[in-house]
C-alpha positions in Angstrom: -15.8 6.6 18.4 -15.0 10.2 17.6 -13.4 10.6 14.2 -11.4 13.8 13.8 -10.4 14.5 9.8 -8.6 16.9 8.1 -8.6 17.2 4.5 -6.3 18.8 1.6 -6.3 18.8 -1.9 -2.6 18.9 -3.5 -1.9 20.5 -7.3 1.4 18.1 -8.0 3.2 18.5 -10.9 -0.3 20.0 -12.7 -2.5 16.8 -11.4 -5.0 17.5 -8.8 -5.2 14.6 -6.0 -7.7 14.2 -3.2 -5.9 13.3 0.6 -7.5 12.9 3.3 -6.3 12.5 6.7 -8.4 11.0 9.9 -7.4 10.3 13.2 -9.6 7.4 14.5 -9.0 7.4 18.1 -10.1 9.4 21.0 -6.3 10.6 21.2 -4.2 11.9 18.8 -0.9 13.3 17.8 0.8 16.6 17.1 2.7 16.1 14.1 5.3 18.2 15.1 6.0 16.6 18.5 6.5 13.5 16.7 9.1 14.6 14.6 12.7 13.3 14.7 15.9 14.7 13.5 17.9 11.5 13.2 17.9 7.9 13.8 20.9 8.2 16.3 19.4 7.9 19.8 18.5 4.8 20.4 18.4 1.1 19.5 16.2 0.3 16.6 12.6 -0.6 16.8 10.9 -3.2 14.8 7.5 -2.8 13.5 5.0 -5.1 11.6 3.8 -4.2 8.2 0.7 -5.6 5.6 0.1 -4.8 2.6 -2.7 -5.9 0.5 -4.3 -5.2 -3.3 -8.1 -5.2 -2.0 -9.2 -6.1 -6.1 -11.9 -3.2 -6.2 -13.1 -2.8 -3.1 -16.0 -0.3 -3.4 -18.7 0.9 -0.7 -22.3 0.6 -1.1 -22.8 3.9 -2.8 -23.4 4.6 -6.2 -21.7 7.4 -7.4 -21.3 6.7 -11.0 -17.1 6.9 -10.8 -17.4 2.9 -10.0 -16.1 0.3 -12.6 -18.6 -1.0 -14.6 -19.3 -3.9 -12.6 -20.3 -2.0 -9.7 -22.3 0.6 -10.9 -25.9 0.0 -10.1 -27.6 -2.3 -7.7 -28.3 -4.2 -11.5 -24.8 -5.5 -10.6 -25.5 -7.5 -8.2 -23.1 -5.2 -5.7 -25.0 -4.4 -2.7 -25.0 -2.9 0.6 -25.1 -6.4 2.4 -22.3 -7.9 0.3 -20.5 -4.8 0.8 -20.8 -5.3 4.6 -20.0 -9.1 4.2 -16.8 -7.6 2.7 -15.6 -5.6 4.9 -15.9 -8.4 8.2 -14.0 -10.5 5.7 -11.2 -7.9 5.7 -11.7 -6.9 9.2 -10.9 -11.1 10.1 -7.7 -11.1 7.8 -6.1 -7.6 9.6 -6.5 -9.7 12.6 -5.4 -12.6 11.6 -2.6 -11.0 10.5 -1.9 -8.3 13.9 0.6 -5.8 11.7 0.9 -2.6 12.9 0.6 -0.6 9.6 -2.0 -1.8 7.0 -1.7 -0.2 3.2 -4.3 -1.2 1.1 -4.9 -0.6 -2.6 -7.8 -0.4 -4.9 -10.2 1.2 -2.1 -12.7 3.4 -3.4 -13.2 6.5 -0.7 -11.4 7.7 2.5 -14.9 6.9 4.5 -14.1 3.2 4.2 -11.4 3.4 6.7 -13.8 4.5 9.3 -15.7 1.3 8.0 -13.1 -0.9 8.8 -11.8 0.4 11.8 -15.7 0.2 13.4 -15.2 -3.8 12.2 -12.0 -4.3 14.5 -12.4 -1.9 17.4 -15.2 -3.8 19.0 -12.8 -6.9 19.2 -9.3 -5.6 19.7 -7.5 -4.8 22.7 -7.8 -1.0 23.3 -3.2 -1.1 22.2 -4.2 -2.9 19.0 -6.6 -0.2 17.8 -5.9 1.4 14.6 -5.5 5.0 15.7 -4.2 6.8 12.8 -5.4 6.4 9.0 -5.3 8.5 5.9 -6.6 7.4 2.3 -5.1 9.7 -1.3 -7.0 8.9 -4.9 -6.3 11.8 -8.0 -9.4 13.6 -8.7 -11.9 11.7 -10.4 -10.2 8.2 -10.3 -12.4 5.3 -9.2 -10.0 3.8 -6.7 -7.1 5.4 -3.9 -4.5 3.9 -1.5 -5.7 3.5 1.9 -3.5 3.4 5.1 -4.4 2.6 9.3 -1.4 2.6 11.6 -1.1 2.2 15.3 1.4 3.9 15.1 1.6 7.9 14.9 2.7 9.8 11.6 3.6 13.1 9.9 5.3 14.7 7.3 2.8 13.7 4.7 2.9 14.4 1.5 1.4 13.0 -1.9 3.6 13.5 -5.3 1.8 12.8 -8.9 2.5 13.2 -12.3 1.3 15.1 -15.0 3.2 14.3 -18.1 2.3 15.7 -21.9 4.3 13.9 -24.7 3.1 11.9 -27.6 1.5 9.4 -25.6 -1.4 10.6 -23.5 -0.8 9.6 -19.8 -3.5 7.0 -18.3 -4.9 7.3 -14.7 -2.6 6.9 -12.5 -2.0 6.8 -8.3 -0.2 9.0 -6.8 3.1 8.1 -4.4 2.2 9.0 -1.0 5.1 10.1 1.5 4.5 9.9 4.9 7.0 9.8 8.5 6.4 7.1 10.8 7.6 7.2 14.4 8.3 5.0 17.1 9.9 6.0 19.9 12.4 8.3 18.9 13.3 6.4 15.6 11.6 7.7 12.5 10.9 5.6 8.9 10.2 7.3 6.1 7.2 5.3 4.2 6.4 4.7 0.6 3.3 3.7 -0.5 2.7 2.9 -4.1 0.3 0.8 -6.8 1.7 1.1 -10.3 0.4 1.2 -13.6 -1.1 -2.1 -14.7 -0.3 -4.2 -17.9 -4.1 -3.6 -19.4 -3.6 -2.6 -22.9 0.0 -4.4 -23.1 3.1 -5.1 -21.2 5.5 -3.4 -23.7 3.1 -0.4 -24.0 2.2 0.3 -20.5 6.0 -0.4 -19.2 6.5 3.3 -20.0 4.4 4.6 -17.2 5.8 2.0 -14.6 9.3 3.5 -15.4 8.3 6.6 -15.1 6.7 5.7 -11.6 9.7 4.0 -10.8 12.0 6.9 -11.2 9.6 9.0 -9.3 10.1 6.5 -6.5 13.7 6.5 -6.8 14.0 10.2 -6.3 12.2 10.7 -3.3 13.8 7.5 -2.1 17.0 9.3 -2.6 16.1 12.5 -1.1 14.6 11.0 1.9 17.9 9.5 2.3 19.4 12.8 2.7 17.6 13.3 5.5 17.0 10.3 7.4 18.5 6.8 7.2 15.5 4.3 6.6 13.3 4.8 4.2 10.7 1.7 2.9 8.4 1.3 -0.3 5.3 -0.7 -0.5 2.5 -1.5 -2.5 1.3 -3.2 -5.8 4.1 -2.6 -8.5 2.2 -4.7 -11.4 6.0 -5.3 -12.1 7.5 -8.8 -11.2 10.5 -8.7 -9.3 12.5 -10.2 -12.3 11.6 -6.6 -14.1 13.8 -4.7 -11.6 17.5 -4.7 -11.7 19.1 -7.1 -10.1 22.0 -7.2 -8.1 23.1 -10.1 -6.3 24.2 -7.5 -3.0 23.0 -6.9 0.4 21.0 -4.1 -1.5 19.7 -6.7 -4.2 17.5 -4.5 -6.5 18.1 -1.2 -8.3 15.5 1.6 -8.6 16.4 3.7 -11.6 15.6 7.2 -11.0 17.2 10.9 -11.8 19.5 9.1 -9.1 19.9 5.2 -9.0 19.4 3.8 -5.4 20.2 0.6 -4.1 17.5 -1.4 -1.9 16.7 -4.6 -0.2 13.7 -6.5 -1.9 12.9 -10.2 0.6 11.7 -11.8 -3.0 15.2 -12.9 -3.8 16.9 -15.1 -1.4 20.7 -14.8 -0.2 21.8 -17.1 -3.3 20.2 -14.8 -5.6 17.2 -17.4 -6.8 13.9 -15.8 -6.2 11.1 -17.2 -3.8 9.5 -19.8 -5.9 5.7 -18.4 -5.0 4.4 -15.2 -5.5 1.2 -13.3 -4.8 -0.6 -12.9 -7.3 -1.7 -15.8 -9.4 -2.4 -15.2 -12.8 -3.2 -17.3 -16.1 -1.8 -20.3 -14.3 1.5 -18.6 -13.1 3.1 -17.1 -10.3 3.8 -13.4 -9.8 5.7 -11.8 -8.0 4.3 -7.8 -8.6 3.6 -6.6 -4.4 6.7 -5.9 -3.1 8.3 -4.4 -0.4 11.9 -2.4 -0.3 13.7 -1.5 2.2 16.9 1.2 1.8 19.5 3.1 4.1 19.7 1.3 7.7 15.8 0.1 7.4 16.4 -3.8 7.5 13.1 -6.3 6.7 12.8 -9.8 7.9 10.4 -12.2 8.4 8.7 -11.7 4.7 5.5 -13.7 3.9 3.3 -13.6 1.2 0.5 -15.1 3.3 -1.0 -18.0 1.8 -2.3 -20.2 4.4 -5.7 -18.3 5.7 -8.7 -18.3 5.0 -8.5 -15.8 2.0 -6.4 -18.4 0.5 -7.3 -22.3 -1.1 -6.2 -25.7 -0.4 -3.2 -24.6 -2.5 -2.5 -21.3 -0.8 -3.8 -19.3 -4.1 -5.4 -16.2 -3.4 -9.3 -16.1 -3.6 -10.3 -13.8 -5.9 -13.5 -11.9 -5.1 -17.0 -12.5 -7.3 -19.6 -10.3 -7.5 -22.3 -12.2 -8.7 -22.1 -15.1 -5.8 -20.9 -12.5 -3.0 -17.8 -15.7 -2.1 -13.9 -14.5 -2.1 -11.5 -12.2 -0.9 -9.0 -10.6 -3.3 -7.1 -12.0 -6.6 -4.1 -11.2 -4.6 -2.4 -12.3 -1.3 -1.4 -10.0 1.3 1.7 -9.6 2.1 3.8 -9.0 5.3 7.4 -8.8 7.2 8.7 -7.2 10.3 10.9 -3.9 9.7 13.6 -2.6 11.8 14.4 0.6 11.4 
């Protein structure tokens, strides 16, 4: 299969990030052909959407930027588990049949290649994964990753670089990119927030800032087209997020507020009683998807019936050491019509 990439390295707000675009097919699209004004010519098309915290997926190589775990073949980590992995993850993106995968925690942009030579010898020639990009700041051990089957454009990646009292941790960057089908385009969010290590209360500042980041270019997307739709690991529970019992249940606080549609609370305002993430004996509720302006979601699922999954639909977390599992988190999916 002929891989075509393209890469760029953005300076946002001060923070250098590494983005990488590849077109995996033997076909590919002109950004600007694809581009759409408005969402006013047609009926609106429905597409299927994953998303899934990998827990650390790295490659076989060792670079040294690795977590500890990982670092040397000492670790246990090796090429053969490493392939083991990736045919386990290959399986679930079939199992599963969405049309846009997002994936967090993967380690290099080359992995994508990796997992789209797992399903192409399998899938019918329509179900290919044609289009994939992967964005990680400079230095950090772990990126977003994204393959689509569906063409995109107008991709961008925004990061902070904030200097106050408190120095500001790693962090991912938001990445912004047009999806298009048919003459209908969404504008797609994809994000993993800053985690709880080192303290709830004490990390919270850094999700907020994230959040209003989000919000803004939520809010200026808006301006321009009228679907826009976040995704991603949030390490915030939906009961963190202003709540609104509305068609547009959840409030993202940014320079400007902006109302959205989360599927973890249900029309009489309870939330789902699972989550998808399962941690210290509890429930949570921290991947999420959001859905503002016309772009409607349906069919939500945290997917806990597969194979990555136990007896009672917990998430098998991955182990080194014995080479068994999947992820300490559940994908999730929906359909969204946009």
């Amino acid at each position: 299969m002929r891989q075509n990439r393209i890469f760029w390295r953005y300076f946002a707000l001060g923070r250098q990030v590494l983005f990488s675009v590849m077109m995996l097919g033997l076909f590919s699209c002109n950004t600007n052909s694809c581009e759409t004004s408005q969402n006013s010519k047609s009926e609106k098309q429905s597409i299927r959407v994953m998303n899934w915290n990998l827990q650390t997926f790295f490659d076989a190589q060792f670079d040294g930027n690795e977590y500890t775990e990982y670092k040397s073949s000492k670790s246990g980590w090796s090429e053969e588990k490493y392939g083991t992995r990736l045919e386990r993850l290959a399986s679930v993106i079939k199992t599963l049949d969405a049309d846009v995968v997002v994936m967090e925690e993967l380690e290099k942009e080359s992995q994508l290649q990796d997992i789209a030579n797992r399903l192409s010898g399998t899938f019918e020639f329509s179900s290919l994964y044609n289009y994939a990009f992967f964005a990680a700041e400079e230095g950090s051990s772990i990126g977003c990753g994204v393959l689509s089957r569906l063409p995109m454009g107008e991709i961008s990646v925004h990061s902070m670089d904030i200097h106050g009292n408190a120095a500001q941790p790693a962090m991912r960057p938001v990445i912004q990119f047009s999806l298009y089908k048919k003459d209908r385009t969404l504008i797609f969010f994809v994000n993993h927030w800053k985690s709880k290590s080192g303290g709830a209360l004490a990390s919270e500042i850094w999700r907020k800032r994230q959040e209003k980041t989000l919000a803004s270019l939520m809010t200026k997307a808006l301006e321009k087209n009228k679907s826009v739709f976040a995704c991603g690991d949030f390490n915030k529970d939906i009961s963190e997020f202003t709540i609104i019992n509305a068609e547009k249940n959840v409030i993202l606080h940014g320079e400007s507020d902006i109302e959205v549609y989360s599927p973890w609370i249900l029309e009489n305002g309870q939330f789902r009683e699972r989550g998808s993430y399962f941690y210290q004996n509890e429930w949570e509720k921290i991947d999420h998807f959001f859905a503002g302006g016309e772009c409607e979601v349906s069919e939500f699922c945290a997917e806990d019936s597969g194979e990555w999954a136990d007896s009672e639909g917990k998430p098998i977390r991955y182990k080194i050491w014995t080479g068994k599992g999947y992820s300490d988190h559940l994908p999730i999916t929906c359909t969204v019509n946009f």
